[in-house]
TORFI-596883 format. One record per residue (C-alpha): residue number from 1; residue in one letter; x, y, z. Coordinates in nm, 4 decimals. Example, Ala and Ser with C-alpha at 12.3 -4.5 7.8 and 13.67 -1.06 7.14 Angstrom:
% residues 2
   nr  rest        px        py        pz
    1     A    1.2300   -0.4500    0.7800
    2     S    1.3670   -0.1060    0.7140
//
This chain:
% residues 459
   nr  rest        px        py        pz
    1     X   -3.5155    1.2519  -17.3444
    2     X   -3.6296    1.3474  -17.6867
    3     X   -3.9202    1.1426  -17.6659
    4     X   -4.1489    1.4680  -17.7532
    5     X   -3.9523    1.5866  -18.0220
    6     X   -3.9856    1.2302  -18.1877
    7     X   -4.3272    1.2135  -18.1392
    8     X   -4.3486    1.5632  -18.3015
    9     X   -4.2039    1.4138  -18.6215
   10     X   -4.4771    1.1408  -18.6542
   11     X   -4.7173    1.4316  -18.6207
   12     X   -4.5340    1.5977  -18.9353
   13     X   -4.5361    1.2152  -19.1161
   14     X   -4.9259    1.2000  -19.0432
   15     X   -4.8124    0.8700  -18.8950
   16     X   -4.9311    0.8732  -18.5250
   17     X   -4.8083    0.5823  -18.2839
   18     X   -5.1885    0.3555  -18.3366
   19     X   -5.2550    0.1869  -18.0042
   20     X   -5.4814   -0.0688  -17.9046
   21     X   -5.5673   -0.0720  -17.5026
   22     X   -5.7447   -0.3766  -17.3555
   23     X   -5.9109   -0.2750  -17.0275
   24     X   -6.0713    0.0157  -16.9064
   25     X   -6.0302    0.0301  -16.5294
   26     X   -5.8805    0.2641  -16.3120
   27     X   -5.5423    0.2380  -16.4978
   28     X   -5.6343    0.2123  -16.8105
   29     X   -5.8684    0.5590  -16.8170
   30     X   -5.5785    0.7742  -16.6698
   31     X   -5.4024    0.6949  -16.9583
   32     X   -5.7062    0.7893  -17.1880
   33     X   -5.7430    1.1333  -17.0312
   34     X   -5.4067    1.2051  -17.1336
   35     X   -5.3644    1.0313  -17.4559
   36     X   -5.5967    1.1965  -17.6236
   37     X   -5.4334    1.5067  -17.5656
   38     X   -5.0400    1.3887  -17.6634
   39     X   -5.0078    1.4390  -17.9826
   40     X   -4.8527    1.1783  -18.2262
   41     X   -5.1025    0.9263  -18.0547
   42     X   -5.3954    0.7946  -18.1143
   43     X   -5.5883    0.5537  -17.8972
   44     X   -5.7404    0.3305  -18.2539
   45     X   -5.9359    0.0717  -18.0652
   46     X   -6.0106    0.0208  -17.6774
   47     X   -6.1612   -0.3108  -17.5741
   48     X   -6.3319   -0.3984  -17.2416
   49     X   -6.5878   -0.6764  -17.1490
   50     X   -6.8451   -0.3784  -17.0197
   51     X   -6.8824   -0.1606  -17.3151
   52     X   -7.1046    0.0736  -17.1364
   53     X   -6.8665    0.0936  -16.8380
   54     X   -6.6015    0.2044  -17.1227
   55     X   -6.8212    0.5094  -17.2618
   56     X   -6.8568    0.5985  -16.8606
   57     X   -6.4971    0.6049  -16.8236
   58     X   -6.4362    0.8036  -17.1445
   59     X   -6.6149    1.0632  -17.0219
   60     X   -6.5025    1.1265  -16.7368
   61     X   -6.1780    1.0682  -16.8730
   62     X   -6.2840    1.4061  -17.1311
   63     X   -6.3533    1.2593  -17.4298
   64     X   -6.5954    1.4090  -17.6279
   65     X   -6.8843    1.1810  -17.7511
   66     X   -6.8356    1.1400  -18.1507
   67     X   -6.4167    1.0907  -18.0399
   68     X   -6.5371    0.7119  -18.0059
   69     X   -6.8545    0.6605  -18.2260
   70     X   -6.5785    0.4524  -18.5129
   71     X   -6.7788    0.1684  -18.6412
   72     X   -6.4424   -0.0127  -18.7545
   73     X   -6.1106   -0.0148  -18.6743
   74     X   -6.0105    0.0406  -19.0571
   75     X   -6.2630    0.3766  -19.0057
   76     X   -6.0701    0.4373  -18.6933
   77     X   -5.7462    0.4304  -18.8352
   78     X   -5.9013    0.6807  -19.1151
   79     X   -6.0752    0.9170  -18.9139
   80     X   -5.8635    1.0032  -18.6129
   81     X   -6.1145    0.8582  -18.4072
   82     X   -6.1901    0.5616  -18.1606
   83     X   -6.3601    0.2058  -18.2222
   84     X   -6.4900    0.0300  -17.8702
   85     X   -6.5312   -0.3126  -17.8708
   86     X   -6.5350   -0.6331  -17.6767
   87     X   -6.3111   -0.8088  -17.8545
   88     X   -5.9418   -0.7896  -17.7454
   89     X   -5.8471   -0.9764  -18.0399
   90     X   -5.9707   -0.7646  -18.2985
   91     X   -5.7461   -0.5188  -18.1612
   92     X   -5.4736   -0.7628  -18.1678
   93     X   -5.4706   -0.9121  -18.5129
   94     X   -5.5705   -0.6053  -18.6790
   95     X   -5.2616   -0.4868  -18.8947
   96     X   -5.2547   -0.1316  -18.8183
   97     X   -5.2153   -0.1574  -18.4868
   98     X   -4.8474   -0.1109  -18.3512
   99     X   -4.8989   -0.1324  -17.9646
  100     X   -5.1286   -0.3001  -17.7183
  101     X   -5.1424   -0.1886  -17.4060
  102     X   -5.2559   -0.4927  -17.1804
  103     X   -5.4763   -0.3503  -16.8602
  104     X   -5.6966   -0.6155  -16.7925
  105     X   -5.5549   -0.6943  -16.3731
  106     X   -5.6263   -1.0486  -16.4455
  107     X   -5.2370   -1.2876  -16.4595
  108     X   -5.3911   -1.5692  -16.6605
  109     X   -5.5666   -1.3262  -16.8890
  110     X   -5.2815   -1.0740  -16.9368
  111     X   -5.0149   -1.3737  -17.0897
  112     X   -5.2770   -1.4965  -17.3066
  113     X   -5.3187   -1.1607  -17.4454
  114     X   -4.9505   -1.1204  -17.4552
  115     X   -4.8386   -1.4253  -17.5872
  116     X   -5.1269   -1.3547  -17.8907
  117     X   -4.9572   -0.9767  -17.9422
  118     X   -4.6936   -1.1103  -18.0243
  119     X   -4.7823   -1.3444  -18.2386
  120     X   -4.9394   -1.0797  -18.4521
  121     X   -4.6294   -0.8627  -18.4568
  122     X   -4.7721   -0.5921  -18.2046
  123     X   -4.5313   -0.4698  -17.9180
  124     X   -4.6452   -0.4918  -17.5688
  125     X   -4.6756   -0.2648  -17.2211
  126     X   -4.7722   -0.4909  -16.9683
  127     X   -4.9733   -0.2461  -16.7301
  128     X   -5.1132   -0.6310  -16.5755
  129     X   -4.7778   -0.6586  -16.3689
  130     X   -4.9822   -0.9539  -16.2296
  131     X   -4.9015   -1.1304  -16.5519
  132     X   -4.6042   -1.0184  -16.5574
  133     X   -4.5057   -1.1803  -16.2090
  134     X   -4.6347   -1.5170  -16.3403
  135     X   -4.4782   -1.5309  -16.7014
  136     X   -4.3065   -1.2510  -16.7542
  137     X   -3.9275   -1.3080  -16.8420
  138     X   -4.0974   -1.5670  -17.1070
  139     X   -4.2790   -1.2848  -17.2787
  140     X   -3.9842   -1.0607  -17.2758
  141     X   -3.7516   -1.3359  -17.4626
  142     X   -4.0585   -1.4195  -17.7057
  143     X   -4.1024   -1.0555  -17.8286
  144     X   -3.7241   -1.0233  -17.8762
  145     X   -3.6758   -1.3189  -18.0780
  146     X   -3.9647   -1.1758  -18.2554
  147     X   -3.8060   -0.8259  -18.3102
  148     X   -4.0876   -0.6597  -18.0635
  149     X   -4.0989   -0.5233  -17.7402
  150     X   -4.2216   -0.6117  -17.4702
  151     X   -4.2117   -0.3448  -17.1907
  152     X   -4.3370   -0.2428  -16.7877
  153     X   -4.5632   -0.0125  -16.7655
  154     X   -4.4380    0.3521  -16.6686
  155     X   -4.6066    0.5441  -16.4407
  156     X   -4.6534    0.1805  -16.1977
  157     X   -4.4179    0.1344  -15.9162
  158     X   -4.1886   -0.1097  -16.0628
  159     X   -4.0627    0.0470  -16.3956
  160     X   -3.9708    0.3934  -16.2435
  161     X   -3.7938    0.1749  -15.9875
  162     X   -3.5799   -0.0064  -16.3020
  163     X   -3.5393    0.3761  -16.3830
  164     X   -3.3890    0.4176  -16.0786
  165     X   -3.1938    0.1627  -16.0521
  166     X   -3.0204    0.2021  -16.4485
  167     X   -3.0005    0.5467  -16.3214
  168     X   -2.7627    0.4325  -16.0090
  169     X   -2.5388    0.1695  -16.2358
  170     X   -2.4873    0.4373  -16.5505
  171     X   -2.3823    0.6764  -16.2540
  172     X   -2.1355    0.4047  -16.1164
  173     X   -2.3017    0.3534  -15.7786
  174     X   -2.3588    0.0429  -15.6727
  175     X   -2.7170   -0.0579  -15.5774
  176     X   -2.8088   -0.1430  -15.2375
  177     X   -3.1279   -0.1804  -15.2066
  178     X   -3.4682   -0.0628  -15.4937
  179     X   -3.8652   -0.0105  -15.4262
  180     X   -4.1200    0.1776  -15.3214
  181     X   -4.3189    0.2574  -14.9598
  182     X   -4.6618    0.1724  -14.9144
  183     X   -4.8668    0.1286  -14.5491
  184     X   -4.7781   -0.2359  -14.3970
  185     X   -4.8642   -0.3901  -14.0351
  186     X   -4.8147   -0.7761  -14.0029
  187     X   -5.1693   -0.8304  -13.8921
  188     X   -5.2460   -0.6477  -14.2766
  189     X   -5.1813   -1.0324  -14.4397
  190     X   -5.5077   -1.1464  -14.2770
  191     X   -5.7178   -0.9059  -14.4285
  192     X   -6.0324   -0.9741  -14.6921
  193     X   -6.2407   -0.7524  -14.8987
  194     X   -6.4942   -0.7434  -14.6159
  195     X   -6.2327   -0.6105  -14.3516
  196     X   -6.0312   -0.3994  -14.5659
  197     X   -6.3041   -0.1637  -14.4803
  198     X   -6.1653   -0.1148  -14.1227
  199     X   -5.8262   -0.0611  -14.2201
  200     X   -5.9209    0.2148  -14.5475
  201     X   -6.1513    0.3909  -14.3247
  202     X   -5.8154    0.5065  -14.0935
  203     X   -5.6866    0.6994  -14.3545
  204     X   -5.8618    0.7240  -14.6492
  205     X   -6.1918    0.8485  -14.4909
  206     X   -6.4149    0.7712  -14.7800
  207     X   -6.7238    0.9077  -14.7853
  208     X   -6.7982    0.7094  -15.1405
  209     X   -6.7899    0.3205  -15.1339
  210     X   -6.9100    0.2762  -15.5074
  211     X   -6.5748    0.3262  -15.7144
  212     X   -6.4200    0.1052  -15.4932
  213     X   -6.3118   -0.2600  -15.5857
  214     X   -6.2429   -0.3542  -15.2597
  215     X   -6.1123   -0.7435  -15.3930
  216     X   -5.8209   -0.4468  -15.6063
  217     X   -5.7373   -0.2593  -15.2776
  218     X   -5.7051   -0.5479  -15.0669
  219     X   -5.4402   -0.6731  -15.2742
  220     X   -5.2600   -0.3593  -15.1788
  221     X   -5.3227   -0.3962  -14.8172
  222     X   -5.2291   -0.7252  -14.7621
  223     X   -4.8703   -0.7257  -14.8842
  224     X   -5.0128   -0.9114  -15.2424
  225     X   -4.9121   -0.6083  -15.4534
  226     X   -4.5675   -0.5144  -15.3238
  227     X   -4.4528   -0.8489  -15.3690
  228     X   -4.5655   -0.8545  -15.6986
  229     X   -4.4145   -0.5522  -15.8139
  230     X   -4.0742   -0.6051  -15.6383
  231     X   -4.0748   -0.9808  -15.8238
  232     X   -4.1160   -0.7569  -16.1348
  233     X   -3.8231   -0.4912  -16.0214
  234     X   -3.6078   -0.7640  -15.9733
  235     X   -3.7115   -1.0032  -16.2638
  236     X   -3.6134   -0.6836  -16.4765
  237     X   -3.3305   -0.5595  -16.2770
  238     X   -3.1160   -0.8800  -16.1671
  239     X   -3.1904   -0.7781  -15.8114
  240     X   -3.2618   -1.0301  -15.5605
  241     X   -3.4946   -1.0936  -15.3268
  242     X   -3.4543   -1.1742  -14.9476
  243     X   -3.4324   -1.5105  -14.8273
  244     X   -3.7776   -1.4356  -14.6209
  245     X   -3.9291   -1.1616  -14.8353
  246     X   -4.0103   -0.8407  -14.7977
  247     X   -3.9826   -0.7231  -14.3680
  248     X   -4.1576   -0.3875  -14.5135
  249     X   -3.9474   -0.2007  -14.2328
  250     X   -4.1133    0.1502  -14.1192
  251     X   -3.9115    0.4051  -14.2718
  252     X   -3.9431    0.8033  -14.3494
  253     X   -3.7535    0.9194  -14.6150
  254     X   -3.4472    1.0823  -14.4287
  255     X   -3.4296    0.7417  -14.3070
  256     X   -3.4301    0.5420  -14.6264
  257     X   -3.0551    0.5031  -14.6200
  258     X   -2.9966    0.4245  -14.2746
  259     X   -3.2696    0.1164  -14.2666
  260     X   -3.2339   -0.0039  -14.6346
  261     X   -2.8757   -0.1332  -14.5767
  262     X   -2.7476   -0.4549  -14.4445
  263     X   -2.7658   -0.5832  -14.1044
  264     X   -2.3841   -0.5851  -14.1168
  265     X   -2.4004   -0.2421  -14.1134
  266     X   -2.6995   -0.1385  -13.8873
  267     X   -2.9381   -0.1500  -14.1075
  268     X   -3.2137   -0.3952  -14.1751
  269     X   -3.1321   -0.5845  -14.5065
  270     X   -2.9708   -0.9201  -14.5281
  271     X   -2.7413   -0.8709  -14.7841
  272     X   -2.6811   -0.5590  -15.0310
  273     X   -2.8219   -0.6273  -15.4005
  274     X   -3.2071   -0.6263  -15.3174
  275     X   -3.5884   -0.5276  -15.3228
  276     X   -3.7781   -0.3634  -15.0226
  277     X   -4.0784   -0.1884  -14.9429
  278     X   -4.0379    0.0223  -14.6649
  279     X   -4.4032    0.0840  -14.4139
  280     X   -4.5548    0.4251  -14.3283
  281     X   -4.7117    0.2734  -14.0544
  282     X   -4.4865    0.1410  -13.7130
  283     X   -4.5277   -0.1921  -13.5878
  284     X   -4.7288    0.0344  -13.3009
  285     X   -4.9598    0.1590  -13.5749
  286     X   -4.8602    0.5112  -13.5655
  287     X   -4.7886    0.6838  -13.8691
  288     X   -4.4615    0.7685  -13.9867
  289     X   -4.3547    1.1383  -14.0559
  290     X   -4.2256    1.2170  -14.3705
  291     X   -4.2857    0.8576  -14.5398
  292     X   -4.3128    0.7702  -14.8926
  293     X   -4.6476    0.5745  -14.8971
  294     X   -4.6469    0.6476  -15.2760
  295     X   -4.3053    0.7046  -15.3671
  296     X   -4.0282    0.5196  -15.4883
  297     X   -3.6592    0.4967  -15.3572
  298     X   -3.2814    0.3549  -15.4289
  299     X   -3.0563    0.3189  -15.2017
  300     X   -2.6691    0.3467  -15.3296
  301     X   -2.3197    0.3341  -15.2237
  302     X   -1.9851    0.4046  -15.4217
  303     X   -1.6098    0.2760  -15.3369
  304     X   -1.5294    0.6092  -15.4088
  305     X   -1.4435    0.7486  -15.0709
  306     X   -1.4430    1.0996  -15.2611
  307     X   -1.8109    0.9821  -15.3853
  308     X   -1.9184    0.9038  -15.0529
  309     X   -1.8202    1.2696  -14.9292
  310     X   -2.0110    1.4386  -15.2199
  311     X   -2.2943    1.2202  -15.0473
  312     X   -2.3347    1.4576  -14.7739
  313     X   -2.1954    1.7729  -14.9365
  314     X   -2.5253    1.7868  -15.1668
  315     X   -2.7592    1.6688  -14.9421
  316     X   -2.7891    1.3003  -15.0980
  317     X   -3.0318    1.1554  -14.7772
  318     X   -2.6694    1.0109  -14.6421
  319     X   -2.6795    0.7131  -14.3609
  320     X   -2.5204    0.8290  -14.0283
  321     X   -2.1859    0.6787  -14.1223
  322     X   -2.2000    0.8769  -14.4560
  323     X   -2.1398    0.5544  -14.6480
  324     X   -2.5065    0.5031  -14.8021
  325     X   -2.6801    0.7687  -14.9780
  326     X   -3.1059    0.7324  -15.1003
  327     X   -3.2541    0.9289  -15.3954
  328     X   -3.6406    0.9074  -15.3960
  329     X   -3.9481    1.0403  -15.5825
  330     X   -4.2753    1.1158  -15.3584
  331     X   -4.5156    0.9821  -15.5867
  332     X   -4.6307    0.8251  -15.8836
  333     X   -4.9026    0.9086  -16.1504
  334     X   -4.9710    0.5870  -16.2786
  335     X   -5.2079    0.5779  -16.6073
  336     X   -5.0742    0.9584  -16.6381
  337     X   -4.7845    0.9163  -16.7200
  338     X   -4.8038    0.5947  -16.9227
  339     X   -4.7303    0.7325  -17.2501
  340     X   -4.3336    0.7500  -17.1702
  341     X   -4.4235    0.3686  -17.2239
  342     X   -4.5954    0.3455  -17.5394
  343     X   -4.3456    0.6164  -17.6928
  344     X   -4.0435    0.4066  -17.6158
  345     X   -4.2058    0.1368  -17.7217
  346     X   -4.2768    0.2515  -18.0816
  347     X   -4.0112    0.4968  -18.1269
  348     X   -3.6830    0.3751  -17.9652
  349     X   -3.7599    0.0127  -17.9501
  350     X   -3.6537    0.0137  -17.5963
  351     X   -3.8506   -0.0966  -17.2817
  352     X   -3.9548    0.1089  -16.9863
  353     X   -3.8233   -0.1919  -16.7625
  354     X   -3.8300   -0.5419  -16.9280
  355     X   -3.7766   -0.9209  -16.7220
  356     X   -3.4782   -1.0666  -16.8090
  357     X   -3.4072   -1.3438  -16.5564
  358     X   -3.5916   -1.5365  -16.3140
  359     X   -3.4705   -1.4706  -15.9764
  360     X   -3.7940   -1.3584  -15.7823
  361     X   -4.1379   -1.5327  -15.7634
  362     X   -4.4913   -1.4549  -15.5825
  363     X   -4.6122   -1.7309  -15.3415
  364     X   -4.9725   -1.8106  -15.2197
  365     X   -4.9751   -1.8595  -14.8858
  366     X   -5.2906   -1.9202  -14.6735
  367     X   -5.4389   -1.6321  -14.4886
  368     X   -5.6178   -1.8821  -14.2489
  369     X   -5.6711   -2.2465  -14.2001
  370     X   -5.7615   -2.4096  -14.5753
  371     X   -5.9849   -2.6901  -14.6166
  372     X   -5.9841   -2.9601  -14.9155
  373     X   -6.2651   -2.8723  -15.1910
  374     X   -6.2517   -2.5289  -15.1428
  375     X   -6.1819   -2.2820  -15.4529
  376     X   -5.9152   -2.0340  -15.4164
  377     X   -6.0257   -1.7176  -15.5059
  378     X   -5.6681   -1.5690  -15.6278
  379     X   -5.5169   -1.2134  -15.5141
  380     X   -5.6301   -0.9569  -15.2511
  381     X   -5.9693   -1.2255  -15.1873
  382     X   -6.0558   -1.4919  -14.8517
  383     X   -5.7774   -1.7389  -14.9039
  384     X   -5.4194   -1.6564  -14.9972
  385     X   -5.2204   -1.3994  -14.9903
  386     X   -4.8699   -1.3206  -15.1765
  387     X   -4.5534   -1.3873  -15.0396
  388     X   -4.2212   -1.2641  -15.1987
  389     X   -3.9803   -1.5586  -15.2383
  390     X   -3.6344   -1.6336  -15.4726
  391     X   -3.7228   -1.8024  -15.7581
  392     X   -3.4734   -2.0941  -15.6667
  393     X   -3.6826   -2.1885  -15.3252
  394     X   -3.9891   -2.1456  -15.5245
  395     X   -3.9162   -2.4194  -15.7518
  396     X   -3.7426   -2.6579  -15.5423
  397     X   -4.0493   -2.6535  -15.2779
  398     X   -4.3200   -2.6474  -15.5581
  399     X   -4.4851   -2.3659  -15.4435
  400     X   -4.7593   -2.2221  -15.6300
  401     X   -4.7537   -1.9083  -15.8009
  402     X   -5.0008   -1.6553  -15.6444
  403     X   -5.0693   -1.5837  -16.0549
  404     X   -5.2639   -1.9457  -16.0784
  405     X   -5.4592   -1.9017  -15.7289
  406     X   -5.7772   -1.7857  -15.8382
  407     X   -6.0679   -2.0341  -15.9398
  408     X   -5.8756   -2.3393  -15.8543
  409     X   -5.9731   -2.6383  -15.6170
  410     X   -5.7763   -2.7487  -15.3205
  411     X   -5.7248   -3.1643  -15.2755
  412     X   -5.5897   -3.1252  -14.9817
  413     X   -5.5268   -2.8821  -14.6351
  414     X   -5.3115   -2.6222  -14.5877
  415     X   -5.2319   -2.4668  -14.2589
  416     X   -5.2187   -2.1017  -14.2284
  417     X   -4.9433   -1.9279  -14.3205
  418     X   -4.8574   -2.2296  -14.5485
  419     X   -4.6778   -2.1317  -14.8717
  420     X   -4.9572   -2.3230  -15.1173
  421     X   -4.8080   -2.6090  -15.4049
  422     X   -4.8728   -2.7049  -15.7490
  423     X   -4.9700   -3.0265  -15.5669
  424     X   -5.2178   -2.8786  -15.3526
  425     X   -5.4527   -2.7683  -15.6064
  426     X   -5.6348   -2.9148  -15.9353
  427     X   -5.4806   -2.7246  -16.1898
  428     X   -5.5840   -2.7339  -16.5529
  429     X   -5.2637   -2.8522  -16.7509
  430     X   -5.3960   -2.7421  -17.0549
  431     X   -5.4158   -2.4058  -16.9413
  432     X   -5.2116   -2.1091  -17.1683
  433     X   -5.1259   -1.9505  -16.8589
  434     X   -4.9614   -2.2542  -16.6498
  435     X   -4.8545   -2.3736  -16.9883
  436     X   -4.6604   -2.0171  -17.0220
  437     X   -4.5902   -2.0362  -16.6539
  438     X   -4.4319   -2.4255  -16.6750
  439     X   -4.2064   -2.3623  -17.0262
  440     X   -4.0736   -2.0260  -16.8028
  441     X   -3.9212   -2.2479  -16.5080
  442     X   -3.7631   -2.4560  -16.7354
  443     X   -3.6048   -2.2124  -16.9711
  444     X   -3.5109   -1.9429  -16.6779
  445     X   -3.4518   -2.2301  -16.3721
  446     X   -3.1007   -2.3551  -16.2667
  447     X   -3.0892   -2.6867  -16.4598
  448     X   -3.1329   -2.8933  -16.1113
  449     X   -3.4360   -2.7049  -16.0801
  450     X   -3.5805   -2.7322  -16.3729
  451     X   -3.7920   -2.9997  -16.3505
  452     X   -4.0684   -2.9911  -16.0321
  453     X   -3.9121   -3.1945  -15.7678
  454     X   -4.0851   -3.5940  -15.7320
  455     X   -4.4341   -3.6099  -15.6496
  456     X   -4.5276   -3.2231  -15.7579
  457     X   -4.6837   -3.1331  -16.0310
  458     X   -5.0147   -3.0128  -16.2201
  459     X   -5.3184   -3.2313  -16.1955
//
């Protein structure tokens, strides 16, 4: 609320919210085609490794030519314009810069880029929830004991979930059960860029291959993505994770209530208090009516028998027994709707969604049979997939984040289906990212966990 009206008021000050976005994928340019266009914003400098890719994306984000011909960021800053560059760091140390928005995808890259904003006194919006699954409750507590913030990205999955959920606890309710639907079938965690093909083609009949990444939308396919964004939900929530992960139960959303509550009850959870994602897609392979593929959901209750009533008296998506109630939006507009973000950000101080414990982690676990001397090639590729696990059985088995799986060497086999370990890999321990990664466990770990258990650690 209010959010426009504040922005107004830097538009009266002449003192627009300067931004600095690193990355210019798929993300990143839906938020270009509407920053441009919010006014009390302005996009100073956008960095990406493919500068010609960038001016391609600009315009068919809208941007007129000359809006990004600044030869400086200092002329940027002056003229109202745009400076590209490939340098993510001359965005960040740059003093007139209040905000970076980090869109790069890639975990390792997104804390180093984090850690350095902050360092220079910029506050974050971690669009690379990848990063934020690896190392993100240590960023959070480094840009408040710096005075910054350091905020989820609105318009993703997981910080309109936190909305939800803050929504449900200000209200009184308690929460249940928080995420999102997306299409899930078990034989999904098998699948590579090369067969992802065969699963797309069912429903997204695509007539153009060439904009696809099909690396990105495998990690979507294969269960990689919704575990990292419900380890984000409930890294920022307190939510917990299941014992097993996520069962991604098929669900439609009349039904959201009646499946997203415990066992106990009739429903499919293990215990009240955790993440989700709910399948448009039956174990049969048959779509679902009425699911909520792109939507997001909560799932409430109140021990306010009078509450409880009201449930079904205003049509709150009630559970048969009138004791659960669901409130869900449809969809999500991703890099459209970022700017809720970046104003919060800069003009309340206050995060979209932040991590503020360490109670859910992403596992890689071996699609197939893994041989010693092969490299990992990290999420939605050939080897690994990610597995949703509580932080606690993470550390006490070792396991290896799913954020470190990419370009690393295994020293020994792993059977498939294997949750992978710190010792099964060559890690570099000089590395920012496990460096970032290792400080996290032992700052956010129960104390008997907070060293790696005998025999495991980074070689």
């Amino acid at each position: 609320m209010n959010l426009a009206a504040k922005l107004a008021l830097r538009v009266a000050e002449k003192r627009p919210i300067r931004i600095g976005q690193i990355g210019a994928g798929k993300f990143g340019t839906m938020f270009l085609a509407q920053v441009r266009l919010t006014p009390g914003m302005h996009m100073v400098g956008l960095a990406d490794l493919a500068p010609a890719r960038t001016r391609q994306r600009l315009a068919d984000a809208g941007w007129p030519a000359e809006q990004a011909d600044a030869r400086s960021i200092g002329e940027a800053i002056k003229s109202g314009k745009t400076f590209l560059t490939d340098d993510a760091m001359a965005l960040i140390r740059h003093p007139g810069i209040e905000v970076i928005i980090e869109a790069t995808g890639d975990p390792a890259t997104g804390v180093e880029l984090a850690e350095a904003a902050i360092a220079h006194a910029k506050h974050v919006v971690m669009v690379n929830v990848e990063a934020d699954a690896l190392a993100g409750p240590l960023l959070a507590r480094r840009a408040q004991a710096a005075g910054l913030v350091y905020s989820l990205a609105w318009g993703d999955q997981p910080a309109l979930i936190c909305e939800h959920v803050d929504w449900a606890r200000a209200c009184g309710f308690e929460v249940i059960a928080a995420g999102k639907g997306t299409r899930y079938h078990p034989s999904y965690h098998r699948s590579t860029p090369d067969t992802v093909w065969e699963i797309l083609d069912r429903y997204l009949k695509l007539e153009d291959r060439s904009h696809i990444n099909p690396k990105m939308f495998n990690s979507f396919i294969d269960g990689s993505k919704s575990a990292i964004e419900m380890t984000a939900v409930c890294n920022a929530t307190g939510l917990a994770p299941q014992s097993t992960g996520l069962s991604f139960p098929p669900a439609s959303r009349f039904e959201l209530a009646d499946v997203c509550k415990p066992k106990a009850d009739g429903g499919t959870l293990e215990k009240r208090g955790v993440t989700e994602v709910v399948s448009s897609l039956t174990r049969e392979e048959k779509d679902v009516p009425h699911h909520v593929a792109m939507g997001t959901y909560v799932v409430i209750t109140s021990e306010s028998r009078y509450a409880r009533q009201c449930f079904a008296e205003y049509h709150c998506l009630p559970d048969r027994s009138a004791t659960y109630a669901a409130l869900y939006r449809p969809t999500h507009m991703i890099g459209l709707e970022l700017g809720i973000s970046v104003a919060s950000v800069a003009l309340r101080r206050e995060p979209t969604g932040a991590p503020r414990c360490f109670n859910s982690d992403v596992v890689a676990t071996a699609k197939r049979a893994l041989r010693k001397g092969e490299t990992l090639d990290g999420e939605g590729g050939f080897c690994v997939w990610g597995r949703q696990m509580p932080a606690a059985a993470s550390l006490e088995r070792g396991c290896l984040p799913l954020g470190l799986a990419a370009g690393v060497r295994l020293v020994r086999d792993v059977a498939e289906g294997a949750a992978l370990t710190f010792a099964d890999v060559a890690l570099d321990p000089h590395s920012k990212a496990v460096l970032a990664r290792r400080e996290m466990e032992t700052l956010f770990a129960p104390s008997r966990l907070a060293q790696p258990a005998a025999g495991i650690g980074v070689k």
